[in-house]
C-alpha positions as CSV (number, residue, x, y, z in Angstrom):
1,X,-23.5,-26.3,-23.4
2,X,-20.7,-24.4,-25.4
3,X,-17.6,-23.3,-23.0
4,X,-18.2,-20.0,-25.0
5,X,-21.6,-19.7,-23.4
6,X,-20.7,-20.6,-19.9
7,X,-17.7,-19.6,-19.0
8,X,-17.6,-16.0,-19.0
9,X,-20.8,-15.8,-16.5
10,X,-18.0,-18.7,-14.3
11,X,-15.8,-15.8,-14.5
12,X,-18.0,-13.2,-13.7
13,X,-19.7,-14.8,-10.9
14,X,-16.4,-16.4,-9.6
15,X,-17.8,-19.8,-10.0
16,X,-14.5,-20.6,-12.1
17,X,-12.1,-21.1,-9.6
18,X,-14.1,-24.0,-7.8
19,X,-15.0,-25.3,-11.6
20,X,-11.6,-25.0,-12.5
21,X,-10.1,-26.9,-9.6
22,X,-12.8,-29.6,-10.0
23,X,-11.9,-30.3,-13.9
24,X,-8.0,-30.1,-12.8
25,X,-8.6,-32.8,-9.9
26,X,-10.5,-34.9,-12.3
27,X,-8.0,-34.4,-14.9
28,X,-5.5,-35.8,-13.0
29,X,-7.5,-38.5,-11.4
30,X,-8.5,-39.6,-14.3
31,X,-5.2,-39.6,-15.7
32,X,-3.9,-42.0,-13.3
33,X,-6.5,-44.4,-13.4
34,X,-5.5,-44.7,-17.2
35,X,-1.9,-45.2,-15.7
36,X,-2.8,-47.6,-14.0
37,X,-5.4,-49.3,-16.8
38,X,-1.9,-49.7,-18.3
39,X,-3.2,-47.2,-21.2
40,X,0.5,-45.6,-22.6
41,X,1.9,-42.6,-21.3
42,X,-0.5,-39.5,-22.2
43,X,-0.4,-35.9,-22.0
44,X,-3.6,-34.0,-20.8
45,X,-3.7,-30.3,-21.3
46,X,-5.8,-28.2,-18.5
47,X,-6.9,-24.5,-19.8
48,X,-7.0,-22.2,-16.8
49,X,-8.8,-19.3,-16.1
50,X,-8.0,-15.7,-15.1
51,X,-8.9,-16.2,-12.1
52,X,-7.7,-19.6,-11.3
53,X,-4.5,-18.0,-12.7
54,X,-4.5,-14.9,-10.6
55,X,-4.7,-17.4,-7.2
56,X,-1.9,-16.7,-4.9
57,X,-2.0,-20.1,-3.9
58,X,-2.4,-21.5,-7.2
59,X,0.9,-23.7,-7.4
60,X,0.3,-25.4,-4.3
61,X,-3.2,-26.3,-5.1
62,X,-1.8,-27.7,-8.0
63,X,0.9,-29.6,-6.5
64,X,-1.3,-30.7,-3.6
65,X,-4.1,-32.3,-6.3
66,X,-0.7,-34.2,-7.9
67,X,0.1,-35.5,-4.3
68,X,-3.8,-36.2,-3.6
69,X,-4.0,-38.0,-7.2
70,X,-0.7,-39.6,-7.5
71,X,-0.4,-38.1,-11.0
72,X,2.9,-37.3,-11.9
73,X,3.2,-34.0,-13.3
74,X,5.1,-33.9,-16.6
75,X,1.7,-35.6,-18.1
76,X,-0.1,-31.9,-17.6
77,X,0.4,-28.9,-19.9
78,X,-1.5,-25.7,-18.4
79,X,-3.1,-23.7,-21.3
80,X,-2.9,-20.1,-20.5
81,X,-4.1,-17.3,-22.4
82,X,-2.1,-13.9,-24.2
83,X,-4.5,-11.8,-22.8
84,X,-4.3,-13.3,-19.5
85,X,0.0,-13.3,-18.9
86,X,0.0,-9.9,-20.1
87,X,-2.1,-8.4,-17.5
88,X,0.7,-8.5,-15.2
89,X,3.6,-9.9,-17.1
90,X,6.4,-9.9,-13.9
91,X,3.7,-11.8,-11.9
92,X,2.9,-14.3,-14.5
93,X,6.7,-15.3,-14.8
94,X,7.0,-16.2,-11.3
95,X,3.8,-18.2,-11.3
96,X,4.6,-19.5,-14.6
97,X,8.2,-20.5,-13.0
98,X,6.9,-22.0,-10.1
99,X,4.5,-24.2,-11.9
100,X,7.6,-25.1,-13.9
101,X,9.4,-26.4,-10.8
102,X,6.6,-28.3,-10.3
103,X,7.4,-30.4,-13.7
104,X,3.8,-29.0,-15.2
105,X,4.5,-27.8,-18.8
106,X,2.9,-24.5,-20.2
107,X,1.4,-24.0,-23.5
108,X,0.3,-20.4,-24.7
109,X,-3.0,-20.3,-26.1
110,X,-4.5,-18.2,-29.0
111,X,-1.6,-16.9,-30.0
112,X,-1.3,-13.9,-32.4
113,X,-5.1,-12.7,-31.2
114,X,-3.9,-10.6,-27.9
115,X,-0.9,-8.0,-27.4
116,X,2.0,-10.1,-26.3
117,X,5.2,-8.6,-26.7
118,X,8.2,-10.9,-28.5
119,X,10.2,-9.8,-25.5
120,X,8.1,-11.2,-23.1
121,X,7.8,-14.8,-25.1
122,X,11.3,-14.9,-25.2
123,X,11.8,-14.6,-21.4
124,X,8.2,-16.8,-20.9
125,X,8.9,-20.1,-19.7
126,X,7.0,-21.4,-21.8
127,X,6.9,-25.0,-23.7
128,X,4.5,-24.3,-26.8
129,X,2.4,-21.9,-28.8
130,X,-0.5,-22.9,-30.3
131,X,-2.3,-21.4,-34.0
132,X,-5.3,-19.3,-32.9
133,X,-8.7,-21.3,-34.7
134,X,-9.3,-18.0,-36.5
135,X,-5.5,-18.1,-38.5
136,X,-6.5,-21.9,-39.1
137,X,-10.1,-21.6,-40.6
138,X,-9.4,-20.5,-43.8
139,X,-5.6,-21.0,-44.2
140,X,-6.2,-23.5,-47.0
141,X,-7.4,-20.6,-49.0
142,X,-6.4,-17.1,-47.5
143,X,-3.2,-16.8,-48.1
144,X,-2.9,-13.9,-45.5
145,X,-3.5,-16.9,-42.9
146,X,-1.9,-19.2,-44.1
147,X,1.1,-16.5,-44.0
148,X,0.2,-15.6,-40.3
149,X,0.3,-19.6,-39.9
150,X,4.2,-20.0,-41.3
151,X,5.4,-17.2,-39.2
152,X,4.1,-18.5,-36.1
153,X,5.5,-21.6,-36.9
154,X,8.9,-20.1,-37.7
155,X,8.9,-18.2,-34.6
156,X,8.0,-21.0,-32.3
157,X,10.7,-22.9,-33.9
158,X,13.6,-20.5,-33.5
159,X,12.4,-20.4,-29.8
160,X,12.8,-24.1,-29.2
161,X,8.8,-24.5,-28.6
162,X,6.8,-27.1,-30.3
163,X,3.6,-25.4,-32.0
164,X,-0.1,-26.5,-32.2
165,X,-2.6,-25.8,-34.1
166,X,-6.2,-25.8,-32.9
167,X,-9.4,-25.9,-34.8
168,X,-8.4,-28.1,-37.4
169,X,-11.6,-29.6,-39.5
170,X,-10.6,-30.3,-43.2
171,X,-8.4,-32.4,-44.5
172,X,-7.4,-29.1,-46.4
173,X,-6.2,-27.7,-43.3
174,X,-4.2,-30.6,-42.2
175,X,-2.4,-30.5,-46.0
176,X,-1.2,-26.7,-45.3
177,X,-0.3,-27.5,-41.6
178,X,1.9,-30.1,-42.8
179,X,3.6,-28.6,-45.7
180,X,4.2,-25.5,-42.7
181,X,6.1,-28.4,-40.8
182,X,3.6,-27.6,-37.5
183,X,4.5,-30.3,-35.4
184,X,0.9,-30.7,-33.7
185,X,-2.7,-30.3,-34.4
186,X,-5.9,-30.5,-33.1
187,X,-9.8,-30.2,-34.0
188,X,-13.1,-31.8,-35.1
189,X,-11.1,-33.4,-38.6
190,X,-9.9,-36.2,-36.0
191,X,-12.3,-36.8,-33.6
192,X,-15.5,-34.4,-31.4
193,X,-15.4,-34.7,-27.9
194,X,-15.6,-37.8,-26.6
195,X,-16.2,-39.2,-22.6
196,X,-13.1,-41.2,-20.6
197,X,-15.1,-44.4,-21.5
198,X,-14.7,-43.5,-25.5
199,X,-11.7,-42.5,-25.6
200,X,-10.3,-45.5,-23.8
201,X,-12.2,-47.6,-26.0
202,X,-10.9,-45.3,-29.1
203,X,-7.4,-45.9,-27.9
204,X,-7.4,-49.0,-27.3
205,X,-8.8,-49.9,-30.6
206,X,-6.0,-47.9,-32.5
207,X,-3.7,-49.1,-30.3
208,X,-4.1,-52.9,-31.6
């Protein structure tokens, strides 16, 4: 089933918040046992929701699922939306500090589809930005997006944050990216989702 299918009735009903703390718990249990399977060191990236985000408790749940899963925490980057920061931008920089302090790093997601302002970016602890799919899809040939794409990527740069970019299918795309100097990307061209079991077995096998 799509995310884009059921996650807005998880948010709606509220559902989201014990499915979000479910895939964050297995996320880090996971990432442990791949520790310990003596896999090299990964990063796994955890979107939150609204909700999940809004939680006044939400950096000690996190930091009592790194306790409860012996993860360490600089192997977790917390996706967080435009949309969702904005809402109440002098709330979301404390929580955004505090999961900081935890050692969790942030990554801002869709960027250039919602209202941020620079100012707020700037002051933002955040540690990336990543492309929006719909600046990606057709960069290889629009060269409005492709445009859109560069100045992202300049921006992110003269900020100090690394820059990703998501949605990534053709081996056109990846050309453009490249030639942009984006430091990251991500998408169907490399692999569709895959289960733990196939992507240790996918690592592995590179890994030889």
């Amino acid at each position: 089933v799509h995310p884009n299918e059921f996650i807005p009735l998880a948010e709606e009903t509220g559902l989201v918040v014990p499915l979000g703390a479910w895939v964050m718990q297995e996320a880090m249990r996971q990432h442990t046992a791949w520790r310990l399977a003596g896999l090299p060191s990964l990063k796994i990236a955890i979107n939150l929701s609204a909700r999940q985000f809004r939680l006044e408790n939400l950096p000690e749940l996190v930091a009592a699922a790194l306790q409860e899963t012996a993860a360490s925490a600089d192997a977790f980057i917390f996706e967080l939306t435009e949309s969702m920061v904005m809402q109440d931008a002098e709330r979301a920089q404390t929580v955004m500090h505090a999961l900081k302090k935890l050692g969790i790093e942030l990554s801002l997601d869709d960027f250039g589809t919602g209202y941020s302002s620079l100012s707020y970016l700037r002051r933002f602890p955040i540690d990336e930005v990543k492309i929006d799919r719909s600046f990606v899809r057709d960069l290889h040939h629009d060269p409005d997006d492709a445009a859109i794409a560069a100045a992202v990527v300049a921006l992110a740069h003269s900020l100090g944050l690394r820059v990703v970019a998501e949605g990534v299918e053709l081996e056109a795309q990846v050309a453009v990216l490249e030639k942009l100097d984006c430091g990251q990307v991500q998408g169907f061209f490399f692999s569709r989702p895959l289960n733990a079991d196939d992507f240790e077995e996918r690592l592995r096998r590179e890994l030889r």
